[in-house]
C-alpha positions in Angstrom: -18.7 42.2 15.1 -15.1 42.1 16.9 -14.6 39.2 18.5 -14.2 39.6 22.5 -12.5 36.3 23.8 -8.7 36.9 22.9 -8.1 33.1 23.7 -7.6 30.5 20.8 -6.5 27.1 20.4 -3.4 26.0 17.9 -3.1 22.7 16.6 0.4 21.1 15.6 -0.3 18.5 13.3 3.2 16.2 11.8 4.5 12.9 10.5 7.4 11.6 13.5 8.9 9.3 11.1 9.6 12.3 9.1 10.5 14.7 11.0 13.1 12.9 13.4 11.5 14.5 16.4 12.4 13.2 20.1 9.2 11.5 21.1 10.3 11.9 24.6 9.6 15.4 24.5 6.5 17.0 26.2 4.5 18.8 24.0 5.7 22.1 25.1 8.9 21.3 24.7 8.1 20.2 21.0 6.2 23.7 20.1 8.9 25.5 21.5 11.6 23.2 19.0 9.3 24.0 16.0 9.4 27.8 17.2 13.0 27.9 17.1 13.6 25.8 14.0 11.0 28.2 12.3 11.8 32.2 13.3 8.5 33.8 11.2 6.2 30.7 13.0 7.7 31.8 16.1 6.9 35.8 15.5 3.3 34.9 15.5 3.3 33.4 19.2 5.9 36.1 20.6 3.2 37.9 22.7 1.1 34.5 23.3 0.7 32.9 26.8 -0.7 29.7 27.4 -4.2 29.5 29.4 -4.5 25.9 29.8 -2.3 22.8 30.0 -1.2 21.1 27.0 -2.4 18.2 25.1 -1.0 15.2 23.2 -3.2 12.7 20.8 -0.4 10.7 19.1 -3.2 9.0 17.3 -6.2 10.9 16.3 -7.5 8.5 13.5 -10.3 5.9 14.9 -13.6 4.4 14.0 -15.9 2.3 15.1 -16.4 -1.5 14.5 -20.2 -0.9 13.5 -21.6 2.8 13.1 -25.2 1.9 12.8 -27.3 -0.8 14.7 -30.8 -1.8 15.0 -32.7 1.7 16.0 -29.1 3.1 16.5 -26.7 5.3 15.0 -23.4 7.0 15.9 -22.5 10.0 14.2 -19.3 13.2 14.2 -16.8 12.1 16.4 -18.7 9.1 17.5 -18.5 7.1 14.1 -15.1 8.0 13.2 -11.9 10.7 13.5 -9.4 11.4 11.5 -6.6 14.5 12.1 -7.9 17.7 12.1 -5.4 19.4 9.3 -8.4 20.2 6.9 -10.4 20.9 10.2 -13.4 19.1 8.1 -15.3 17.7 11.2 -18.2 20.1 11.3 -18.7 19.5 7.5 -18.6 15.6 7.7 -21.2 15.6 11.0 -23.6 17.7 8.9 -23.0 15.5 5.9 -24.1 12.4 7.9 -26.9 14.1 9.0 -28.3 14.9 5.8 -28.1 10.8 4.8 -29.8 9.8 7.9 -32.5 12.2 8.2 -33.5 11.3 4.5 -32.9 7.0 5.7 -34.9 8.0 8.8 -38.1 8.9 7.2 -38.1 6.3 4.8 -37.7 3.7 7.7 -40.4 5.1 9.9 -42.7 5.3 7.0 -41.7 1.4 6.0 -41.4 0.7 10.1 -38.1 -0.8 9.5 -35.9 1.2 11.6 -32.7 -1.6 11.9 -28.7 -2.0 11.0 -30.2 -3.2 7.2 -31.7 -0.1 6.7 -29.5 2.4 7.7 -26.8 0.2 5.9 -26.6 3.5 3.6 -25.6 5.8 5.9 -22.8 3.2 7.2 -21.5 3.4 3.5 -21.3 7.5 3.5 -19.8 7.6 6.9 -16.9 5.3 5.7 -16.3 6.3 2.5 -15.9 10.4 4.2 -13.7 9.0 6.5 -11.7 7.1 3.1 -12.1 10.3 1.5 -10.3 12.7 4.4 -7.5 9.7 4.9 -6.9 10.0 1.6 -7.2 14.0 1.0 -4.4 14.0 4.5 -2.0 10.8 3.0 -1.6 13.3 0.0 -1.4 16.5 1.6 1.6 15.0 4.0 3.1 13.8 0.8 2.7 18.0 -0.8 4.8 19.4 2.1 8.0 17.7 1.1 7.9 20.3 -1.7 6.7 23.8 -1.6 5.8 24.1 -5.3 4.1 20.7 -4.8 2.3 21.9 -1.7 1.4 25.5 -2.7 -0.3 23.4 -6.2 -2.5 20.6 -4.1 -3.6 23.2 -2.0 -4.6 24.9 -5.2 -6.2 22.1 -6.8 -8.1 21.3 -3.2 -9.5 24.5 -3.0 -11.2 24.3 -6.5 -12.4 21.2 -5.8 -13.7 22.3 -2.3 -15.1 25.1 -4.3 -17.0 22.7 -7.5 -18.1 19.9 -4.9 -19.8 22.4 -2.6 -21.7 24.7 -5.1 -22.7 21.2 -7.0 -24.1 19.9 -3.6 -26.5 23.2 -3.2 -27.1 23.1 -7.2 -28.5 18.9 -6.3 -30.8 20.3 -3.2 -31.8 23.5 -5.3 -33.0 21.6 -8.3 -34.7 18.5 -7.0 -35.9 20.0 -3.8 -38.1 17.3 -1.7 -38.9 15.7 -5.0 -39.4 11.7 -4.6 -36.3 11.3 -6.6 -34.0 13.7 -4.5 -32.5 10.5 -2.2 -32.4 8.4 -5.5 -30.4 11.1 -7.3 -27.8 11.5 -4.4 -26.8 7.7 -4.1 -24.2 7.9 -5.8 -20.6 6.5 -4.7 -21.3 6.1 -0.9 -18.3 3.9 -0.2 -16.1 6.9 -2.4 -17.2 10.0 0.2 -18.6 11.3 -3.0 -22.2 10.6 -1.8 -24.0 13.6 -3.6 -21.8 13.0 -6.9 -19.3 15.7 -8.4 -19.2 17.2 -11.7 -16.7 15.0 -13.7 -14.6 17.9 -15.0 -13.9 18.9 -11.6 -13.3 15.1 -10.1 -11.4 14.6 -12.7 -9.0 17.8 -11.7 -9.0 16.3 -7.8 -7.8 13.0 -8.9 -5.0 14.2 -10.5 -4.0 16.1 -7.5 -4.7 13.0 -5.7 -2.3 11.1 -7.9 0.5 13.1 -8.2 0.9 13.0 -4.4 0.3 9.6 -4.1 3.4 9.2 -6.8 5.4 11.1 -4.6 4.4 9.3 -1.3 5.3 6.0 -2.6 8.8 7.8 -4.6 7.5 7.3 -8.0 8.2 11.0 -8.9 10.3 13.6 -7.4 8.1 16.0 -5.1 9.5 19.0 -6.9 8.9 18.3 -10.4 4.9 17.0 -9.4 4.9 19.8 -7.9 5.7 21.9 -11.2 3.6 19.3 -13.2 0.7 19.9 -11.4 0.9 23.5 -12.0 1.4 22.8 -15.6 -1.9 21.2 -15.2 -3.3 24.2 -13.5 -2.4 26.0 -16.6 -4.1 23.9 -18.8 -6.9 22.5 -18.3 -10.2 24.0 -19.1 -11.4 23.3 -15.8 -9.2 25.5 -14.5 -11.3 28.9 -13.9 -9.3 32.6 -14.3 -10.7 33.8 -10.9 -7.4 33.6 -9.4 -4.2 32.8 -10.9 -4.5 29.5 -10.1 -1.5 28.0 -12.6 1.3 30.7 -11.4 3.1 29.9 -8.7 4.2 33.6 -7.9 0.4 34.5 -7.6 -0.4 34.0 -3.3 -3.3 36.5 -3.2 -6.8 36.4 -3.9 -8.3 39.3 -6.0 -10.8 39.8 -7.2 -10.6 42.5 -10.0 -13.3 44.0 -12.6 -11.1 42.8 -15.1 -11.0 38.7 -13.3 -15.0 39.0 -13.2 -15.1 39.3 -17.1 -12.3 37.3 -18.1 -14.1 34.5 -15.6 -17.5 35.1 -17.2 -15.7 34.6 -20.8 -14.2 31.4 -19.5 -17.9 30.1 -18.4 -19.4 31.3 -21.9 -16.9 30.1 -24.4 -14.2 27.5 -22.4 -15.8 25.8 -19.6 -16.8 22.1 -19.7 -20.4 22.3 -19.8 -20.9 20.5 -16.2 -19.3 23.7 -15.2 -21.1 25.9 -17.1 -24.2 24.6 -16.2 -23.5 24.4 -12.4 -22.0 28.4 -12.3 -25.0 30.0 -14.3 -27.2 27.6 -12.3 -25.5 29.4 -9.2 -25.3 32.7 -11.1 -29.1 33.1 -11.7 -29.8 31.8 -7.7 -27.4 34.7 -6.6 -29.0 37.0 -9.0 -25.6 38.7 -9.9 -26.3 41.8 -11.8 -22.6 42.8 -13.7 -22.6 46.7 -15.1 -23.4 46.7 -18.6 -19.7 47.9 -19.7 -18.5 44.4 -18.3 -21.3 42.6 -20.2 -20.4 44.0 -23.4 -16.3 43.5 -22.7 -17.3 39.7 -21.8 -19.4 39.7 -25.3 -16.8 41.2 -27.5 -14.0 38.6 -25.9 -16.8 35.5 -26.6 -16.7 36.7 -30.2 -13.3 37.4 -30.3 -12.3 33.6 -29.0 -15.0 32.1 -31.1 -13.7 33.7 -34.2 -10.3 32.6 -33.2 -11.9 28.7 -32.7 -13.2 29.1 -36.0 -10.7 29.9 -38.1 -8.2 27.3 -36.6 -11.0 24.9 -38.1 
């Protein structure tokens, strides 16, 4: 369906002690210096008028001194904001959501509905905000190179990718089995409530690293940048659905030929926490690939397993 309101809002999130902006500019004037310091940026907004007056938030990060409270508890934008780069507030108010609703029922049932016993969903809502301070600090630290930022954004979207199919692979299996909640407490105070396969984690906390590095001028942003993609390359985490390791690669396709080679990597290469989570997903989906793609992913199993085996 073709969407009918032509108006839409645009969001200019930066660091002023990087950019050496006037702050006595009005925001208009600042859009219209980005414009003009940026020609293709400003090509996008040559036919665009302005509906509606401008705003400025020079501070968007907040949260409150106490989140939860005897038969209360704030949630979204009410517990905590943070800026809206990854645009992740949605996600984080459902997140929440889930945690109380499963604290809720417990406390009704126990009669116990105070600040104690909603503790746990003061821990999640925390550690997400932690978690999207963090996932900003470094992605502020990736512009100051474009190899560096074109490889977090790389790494972020695999691990947006792993973390959310791992979330629906936790609900799938245990279902509204007694030991769901138990299962899920995890790392509250991390963000990483619902747990994440390690291969993956491990992938995101590199990415994490390297930035941080950077940020604090341990490493040069342009050779983390390259590094990171060197770790794109390698690691067996790292699926062939997109060419996620070269740098000259900006467009997702999704060829025949990117199926197999991705249906190899999950039969012979994969960690087996990613194994396990993409056939999990694979048999939920019920994806039926032709038989000539079958047999091509079965002769390139044998193939790399004969190759394995005579290096031993």
């Amino acid at each position: 369906m073709d969407a009918t309101n032509p108006a839409w809002s645009v969001g200019l999130s930066y660091d002023p002690a990087r950019t050496g902006w006037r702050v006595d500019w009005t925001p208009e004037e600042l859009f219209a210096h980005v414009q003009q310091q940026y020609p293709a940026l400003a090509e996008q907004f040559c036919g665009a008028t302005r509906t509606g007056p401008w705003q400025d938030a020079p501070h968007t990060q907040y949260s409150a001194s106490e989140i939860v409270g005897d038969q209360y508890c704030l949630l979204d934008r009410a517990a905590w904001d943070t800026d809206p780069l990854f645009s992740r507030g949605l996600n984080n108010g459902l997140e929440q959501v889930a945690v109380l609703a499963e604290e809720l029922i417990g406390a009704f049932d126990e009669g116990t509905v105070n600040a104690q016993r909603l503790r746990y969903v003061e821990q999640v809502s925390r550690g997400l905000a932690a978690q999207q301070d963090y996932t900003l600090h470094a992605a502020y630290a990736a512009t100051r190179s474009p190899v560096l930022c074109s490889a977090f954004a790389r790494v972020w979207l695999l691990w947006s990718m792993f973390s959310t199919l791992h979330l629906a692979h936790l609900h799938r299996t245990l279902g509204a089995a007694p030991a769901h909640q138990a299962a899920l407490r995890r790392s509250p105070e991390s963000g990483l409530w619902f747990g994440a396969p390690q291969s993956a984690l491990q992938l995101w906390s590199e990415g994490l690293r390297v930035c941080e590095a950077v940020a604090a001028g341990r490493a040069g942003p342009d050779s983390a940048g390259r590094a990171l993609m060197g770790t794109l390359r390698d690691r067996r985490s790292v699926p062939p659905l997109f060419g996620f390791g070269r740098l000259e690669e900006r467009h997702y396709v999704l060829s025949r030929t990117r199926q197999v080679r991705t249906l190899v990597w999950a039969l012979a290469r994969a960690p087996r926490d990613l194994r396990t989570l993409l056939f999990s997903h694979l048999r939920r989906k019920e994806v039926a690939l032709p038989q000539a793609s079958l047999a091509a992913a079965g002769r390139q199993v044998a193939q790399v397993r004969h190759s394995a085996d005579s290096a031993v």
